[in-house]
C-alpha atoms as one frame of an Amber mdcrd trajectory, in Angstrom:
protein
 -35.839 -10.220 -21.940 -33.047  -8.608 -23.955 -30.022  -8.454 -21.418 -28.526
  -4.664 -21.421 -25.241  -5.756 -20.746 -22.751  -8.135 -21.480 -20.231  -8.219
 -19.110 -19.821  -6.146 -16.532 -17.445  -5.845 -13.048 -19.108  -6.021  -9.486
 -17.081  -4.641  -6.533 -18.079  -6.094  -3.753 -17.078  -3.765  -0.353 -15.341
  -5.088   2.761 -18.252  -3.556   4.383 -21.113  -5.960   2.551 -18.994  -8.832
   3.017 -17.960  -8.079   6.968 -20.064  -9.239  10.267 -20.212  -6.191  12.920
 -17.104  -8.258  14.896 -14.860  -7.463  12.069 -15.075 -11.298  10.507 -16.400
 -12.619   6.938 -20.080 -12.590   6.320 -20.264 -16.168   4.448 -23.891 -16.383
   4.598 -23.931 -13.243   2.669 -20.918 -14.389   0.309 -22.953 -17.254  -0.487
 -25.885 -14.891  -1.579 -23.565 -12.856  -3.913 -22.142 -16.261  -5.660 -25.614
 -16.946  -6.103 -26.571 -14.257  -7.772 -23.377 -14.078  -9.842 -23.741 -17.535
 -11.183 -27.122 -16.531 -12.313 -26.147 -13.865 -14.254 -23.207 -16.205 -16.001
 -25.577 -18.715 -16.235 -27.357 -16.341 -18.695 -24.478 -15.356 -20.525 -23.077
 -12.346 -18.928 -19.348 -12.204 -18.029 -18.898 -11.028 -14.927 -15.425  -9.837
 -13.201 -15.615  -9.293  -9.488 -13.386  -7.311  -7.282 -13.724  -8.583  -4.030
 -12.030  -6.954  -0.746 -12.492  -8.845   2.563  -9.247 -10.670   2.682  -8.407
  -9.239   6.619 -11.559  -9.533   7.793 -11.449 -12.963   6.515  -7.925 -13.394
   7.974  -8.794 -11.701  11.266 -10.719 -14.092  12.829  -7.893 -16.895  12.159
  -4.422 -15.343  13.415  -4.201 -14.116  17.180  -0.887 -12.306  17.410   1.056
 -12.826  20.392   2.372  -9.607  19.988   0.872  -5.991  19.645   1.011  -5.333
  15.850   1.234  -1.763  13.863  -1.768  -1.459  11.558   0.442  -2.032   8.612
   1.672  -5.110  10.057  -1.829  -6.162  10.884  -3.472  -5.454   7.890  -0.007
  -7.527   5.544  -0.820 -10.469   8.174  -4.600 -10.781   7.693  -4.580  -9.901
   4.616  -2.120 -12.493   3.348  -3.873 -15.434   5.858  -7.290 -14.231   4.539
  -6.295 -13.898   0.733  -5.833 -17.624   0.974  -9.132 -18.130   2.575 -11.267
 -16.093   0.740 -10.388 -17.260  -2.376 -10.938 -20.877  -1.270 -13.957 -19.865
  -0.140 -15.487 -18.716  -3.353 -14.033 -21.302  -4.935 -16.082 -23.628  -3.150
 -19.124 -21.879  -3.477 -18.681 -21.300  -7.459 -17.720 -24.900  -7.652 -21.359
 -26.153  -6.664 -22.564 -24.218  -9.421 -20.087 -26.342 -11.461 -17.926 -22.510
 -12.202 -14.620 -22.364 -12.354 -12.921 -19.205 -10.751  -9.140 -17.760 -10.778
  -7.531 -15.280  -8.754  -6.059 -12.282 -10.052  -3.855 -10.038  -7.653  -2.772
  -7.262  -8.839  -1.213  -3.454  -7.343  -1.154   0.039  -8.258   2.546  -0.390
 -10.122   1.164  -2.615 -12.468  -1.221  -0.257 -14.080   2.194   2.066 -14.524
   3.491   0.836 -17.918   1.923  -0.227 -20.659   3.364  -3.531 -20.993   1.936
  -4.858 -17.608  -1.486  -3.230 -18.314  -2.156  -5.166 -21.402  -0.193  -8.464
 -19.677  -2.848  -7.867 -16.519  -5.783  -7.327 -19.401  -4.450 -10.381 -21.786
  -4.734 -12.501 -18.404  -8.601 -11.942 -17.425  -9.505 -11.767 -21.125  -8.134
 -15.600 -21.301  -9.762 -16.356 -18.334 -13.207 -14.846 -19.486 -12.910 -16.475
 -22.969 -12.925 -19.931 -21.195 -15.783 -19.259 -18.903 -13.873 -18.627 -15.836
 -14.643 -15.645 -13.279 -11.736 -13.831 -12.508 -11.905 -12.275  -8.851  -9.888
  -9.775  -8.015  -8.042  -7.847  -5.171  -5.000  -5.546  -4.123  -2.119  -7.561
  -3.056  -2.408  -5.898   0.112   0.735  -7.891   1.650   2.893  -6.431  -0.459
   1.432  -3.186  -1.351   2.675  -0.152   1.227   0.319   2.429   1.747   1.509
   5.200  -0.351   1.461   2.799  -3.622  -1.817   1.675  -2.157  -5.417   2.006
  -4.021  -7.128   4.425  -2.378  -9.504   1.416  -1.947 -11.200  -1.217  -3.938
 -13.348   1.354  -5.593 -10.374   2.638  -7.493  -9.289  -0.660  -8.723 -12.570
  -1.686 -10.137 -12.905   1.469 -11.617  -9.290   0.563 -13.778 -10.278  -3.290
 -14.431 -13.907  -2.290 -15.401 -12.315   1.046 -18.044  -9.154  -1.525 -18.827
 -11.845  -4.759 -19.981 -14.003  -2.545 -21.698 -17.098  -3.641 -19.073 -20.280
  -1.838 -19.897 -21.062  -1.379 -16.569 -19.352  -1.221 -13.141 -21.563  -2.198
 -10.113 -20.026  -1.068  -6.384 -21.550  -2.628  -3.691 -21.752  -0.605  -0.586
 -23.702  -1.459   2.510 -26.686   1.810   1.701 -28.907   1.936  -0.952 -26.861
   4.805  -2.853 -25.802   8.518  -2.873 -28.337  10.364  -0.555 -29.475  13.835
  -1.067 -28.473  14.169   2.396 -27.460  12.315   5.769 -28.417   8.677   4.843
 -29.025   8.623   8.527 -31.685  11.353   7.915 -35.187   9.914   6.985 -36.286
  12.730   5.013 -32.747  11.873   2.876 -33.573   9.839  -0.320 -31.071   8.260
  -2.454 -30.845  10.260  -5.971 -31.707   7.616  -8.523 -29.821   9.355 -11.817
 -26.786  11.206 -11.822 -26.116  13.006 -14.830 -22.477  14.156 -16.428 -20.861
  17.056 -15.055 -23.398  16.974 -12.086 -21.490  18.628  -8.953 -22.434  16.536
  -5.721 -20.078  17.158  -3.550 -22.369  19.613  -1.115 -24.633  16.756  -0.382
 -21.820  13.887   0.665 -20.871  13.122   4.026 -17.272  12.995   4.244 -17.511
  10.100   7.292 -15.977   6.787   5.844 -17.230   3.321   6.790 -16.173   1.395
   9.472 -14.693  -1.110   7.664 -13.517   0.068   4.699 -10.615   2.725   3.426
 -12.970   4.588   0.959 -15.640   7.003   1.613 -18.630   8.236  -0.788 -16.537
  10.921  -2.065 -14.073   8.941  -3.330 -17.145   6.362  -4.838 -18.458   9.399
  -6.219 -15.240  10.638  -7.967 -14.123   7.116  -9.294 -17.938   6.562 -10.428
 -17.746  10.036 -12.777 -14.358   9.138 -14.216 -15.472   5.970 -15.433 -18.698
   7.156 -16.444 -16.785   9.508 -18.635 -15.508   6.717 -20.774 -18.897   5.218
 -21.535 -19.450   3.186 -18.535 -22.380   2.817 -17.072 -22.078   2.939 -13.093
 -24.201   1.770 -10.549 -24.084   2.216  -6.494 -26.589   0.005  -4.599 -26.760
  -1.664  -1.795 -25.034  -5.340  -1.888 -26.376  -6.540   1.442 -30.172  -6.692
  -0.577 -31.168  -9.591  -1.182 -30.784 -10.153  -4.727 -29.425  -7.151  -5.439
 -27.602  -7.917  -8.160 -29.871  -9.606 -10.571 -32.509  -7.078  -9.794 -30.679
  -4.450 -11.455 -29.499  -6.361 -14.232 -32.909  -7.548 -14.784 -35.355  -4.754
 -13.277 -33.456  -2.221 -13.596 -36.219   0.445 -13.040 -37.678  -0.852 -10.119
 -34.443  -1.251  -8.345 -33.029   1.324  -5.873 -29.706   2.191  -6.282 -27.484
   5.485  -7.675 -26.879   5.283 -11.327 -24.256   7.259 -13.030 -25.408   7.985
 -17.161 -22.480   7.129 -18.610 -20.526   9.624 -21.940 -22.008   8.897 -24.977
 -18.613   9.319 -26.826 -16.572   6.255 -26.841 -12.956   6.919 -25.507 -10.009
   5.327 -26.801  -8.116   2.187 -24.901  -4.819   4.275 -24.483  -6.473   7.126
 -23.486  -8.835   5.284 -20.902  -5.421   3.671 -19.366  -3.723   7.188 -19.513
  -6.222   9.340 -17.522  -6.221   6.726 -14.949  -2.790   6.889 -14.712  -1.454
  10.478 -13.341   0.092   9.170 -10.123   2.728   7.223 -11.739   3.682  10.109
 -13.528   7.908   9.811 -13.690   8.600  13.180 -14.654   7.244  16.432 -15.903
   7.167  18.587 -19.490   6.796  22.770 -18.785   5.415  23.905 -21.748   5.395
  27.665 -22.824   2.200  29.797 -23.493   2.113  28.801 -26.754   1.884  25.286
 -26.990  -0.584  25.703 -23.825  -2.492  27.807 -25.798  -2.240  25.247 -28.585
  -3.354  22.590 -26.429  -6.681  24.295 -25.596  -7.510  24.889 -29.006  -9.775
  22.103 -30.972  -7.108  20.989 -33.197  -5.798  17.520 -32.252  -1.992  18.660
 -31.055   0.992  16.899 -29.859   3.806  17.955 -27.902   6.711  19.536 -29.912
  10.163  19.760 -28.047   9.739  23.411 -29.596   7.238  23.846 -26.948   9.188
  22.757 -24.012  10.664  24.864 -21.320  11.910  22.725 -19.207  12.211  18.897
 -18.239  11.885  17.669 -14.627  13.016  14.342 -13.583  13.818  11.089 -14.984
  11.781   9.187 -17.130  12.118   6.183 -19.744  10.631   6.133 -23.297   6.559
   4.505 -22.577   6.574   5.942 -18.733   4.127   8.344 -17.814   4.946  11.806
 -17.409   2.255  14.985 -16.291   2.371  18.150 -18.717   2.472  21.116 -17.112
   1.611  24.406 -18.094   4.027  28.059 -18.691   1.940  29.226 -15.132   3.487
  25.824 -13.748  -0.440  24.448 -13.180  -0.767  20.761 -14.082  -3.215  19.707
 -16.871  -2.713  16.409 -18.179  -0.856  13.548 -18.301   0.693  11.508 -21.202
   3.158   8.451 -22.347   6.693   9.791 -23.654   7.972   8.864 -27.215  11.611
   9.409 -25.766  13.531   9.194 -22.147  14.532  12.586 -20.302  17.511  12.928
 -21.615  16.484  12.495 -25.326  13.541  14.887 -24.095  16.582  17.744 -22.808
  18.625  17.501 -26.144  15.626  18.260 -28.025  13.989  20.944 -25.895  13.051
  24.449 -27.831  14.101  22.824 -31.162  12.653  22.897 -33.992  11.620  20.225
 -36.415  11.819  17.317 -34.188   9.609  14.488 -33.095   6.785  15.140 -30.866
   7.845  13.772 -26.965   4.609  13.292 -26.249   1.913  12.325 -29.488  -1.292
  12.829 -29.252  -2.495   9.881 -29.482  -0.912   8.970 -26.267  -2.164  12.892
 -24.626  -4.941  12.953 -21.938  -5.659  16.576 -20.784  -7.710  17.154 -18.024
């Protein structure tokens, strides 16, 4: 049969790969290597972002000492990192594919230059038939620079590769209509654009893992706004993960109908990137208005009312508008002090083009 897609990210949760003790689920990890060779096997290119690092470290490391959960989590994380990846490596290896470990960290979706560096690294790896898993470098990432979870990172690797569809693996079958501990709840199968579903999720997180359904839910629309399909199923299934490559239909899970329109590579890497905004542009009620319009507008320093903090030429800075609301994000042509010469002139370069623009 005709495969539907090509290459496509799987995020597999802390929560699918974790035993009830808190340890690594191997038996299960085996399963999902399984699967995953299939699929490359038949020629689709798979990235996978993979948590499980502490639990895989917890089980090795017995502190002598009463550690902070910060502590705790750098420990087992950097301990497990080592395992984990070893592990898959193994179990790739007897299905004679090669794997490579990509760590990466909020900061280094920030600028440009180590977005397309990060991108320029998997697409090698791809191009030579090599899976590239991928996690936070939780050892040295502190909480406030922190992913809100796995979820969020796939959602930037799957938008910055240009996958056609992003599958997060949870440990239930989906996004329920109700309590999924409810047996009159059923798991909505479609979930169209603009669709609010807030009302129906249960704000609980897992026991395991940082990231609740809400957050799934807003990462999954987001990405499904730039023409990706997403899918939430269950990854403790068996064969979960050819089944919906392959029988789609049949196969329960939550799937997010991706935007028809196509959105630009800048652009995707801009709207994911509003919290490493550097500084801010006030604009006055007429470029506002301006920006609202349907004509394709950039940001004249004839437009600016003011310039808040420091920023270099390619950082990201938020736009916000004359009633001080933010509503959008974009890369700066100049730094802040270029950006404060120029402000309420005429005749002068745009700060922000808008090419480089995202407005929420």
């Amino acid at each position: 049969m005709e495969q539907q897609f090509s290459r496509i990210a799987v995020k597999v949760g802390s929560n699918v790969l974790t035993r009830r003790d808190g340890t690594l689920d191997v038996t299960r990890m085996s399963a999902l290597v399984d699967q995953i060779a299939e699929l490359h096997k038949t020629g689709v290119e798979v990235i996978l972002v993979s948590s499980g690092a502490v639990a895989s470290g917890r089980s090795e490391v017995h502190s002598s000492k009463k550690l902070d959960s910060v502590d705790q989590r750098q420990l087992f994380s950097a301990v497990g990192q080592a395992k984990l990846i070893n592990r898959y490596y193994e179990l790739f290896r007897e299905h004679g594919i090669p794997v490579g470990q990509v760590l990466t960290m909020k900061e280094n979706f920030a600028t440009r230059r180590h977005y397309l560096n990060q991108k320029n690294c998997m697409t090698v790896m791809l191009e030579n038939g090599v899976i590239p898993i991928v996690n936070e470098n939780d050892t040295i990432s502190v909480s406030e620079l922190m992913f809100t979870d796995n979820d969020e990172l796939s959602g930037l690797i799957a938008s910055m590769m240009d996958a056609q569809a992003l599958i997060i693996l949870s440990n239930i079958d989906g996004i329920y209509n109700g309590s999924p501990a409810d047996p009159a709840s059923e798991v909505i199968r479609e979930i169209g654009q603009g669709k609010d579903l807030s009302s129906y999720i249960q704000t609980s997180k897992s026991s395991f893992g940082r990231g609740g359904m809400l957050t799934k839910t807003n990462i999954a629309r987001k990405v499904a706004d730039e023409g990706i399909t997403v899918i939430i199923a269950n990854g403790k299934r068996d064969n979960i993960l050819v089944d919906l490559i392959q029988r789609p239909e049949s196969t329960l899970c939550t799937r997010f109908t991706p935007s028809p329109e196509p959105v630009s590579s800048v652009k995707k890497w801009i709207a994911h990137s509003e919290g490493f905004a550097k500084g801010e542009l006030h604009i006055n009620y007429c470029a506002t208005e301006l920006l609202f319009s349907d004509k394709a507008v950039s940001i004249l320093p004839v437009g600016i009312i003011d310039v808040i903090g420091e920023f270099e030429k390619d950082d990201i800075v938020r736009i916000v508008d004359f009633g001080g609301k933010p509503i959008g994000v974009g890369k700066a042509n100049c730094d802040s002090t270029q950006a404060r010469e120029a402000m309420g002139k005429h005749g002068k370069k745009p700060v922000v083009h808008y090419d480089y623009l995202y407005i929420e």
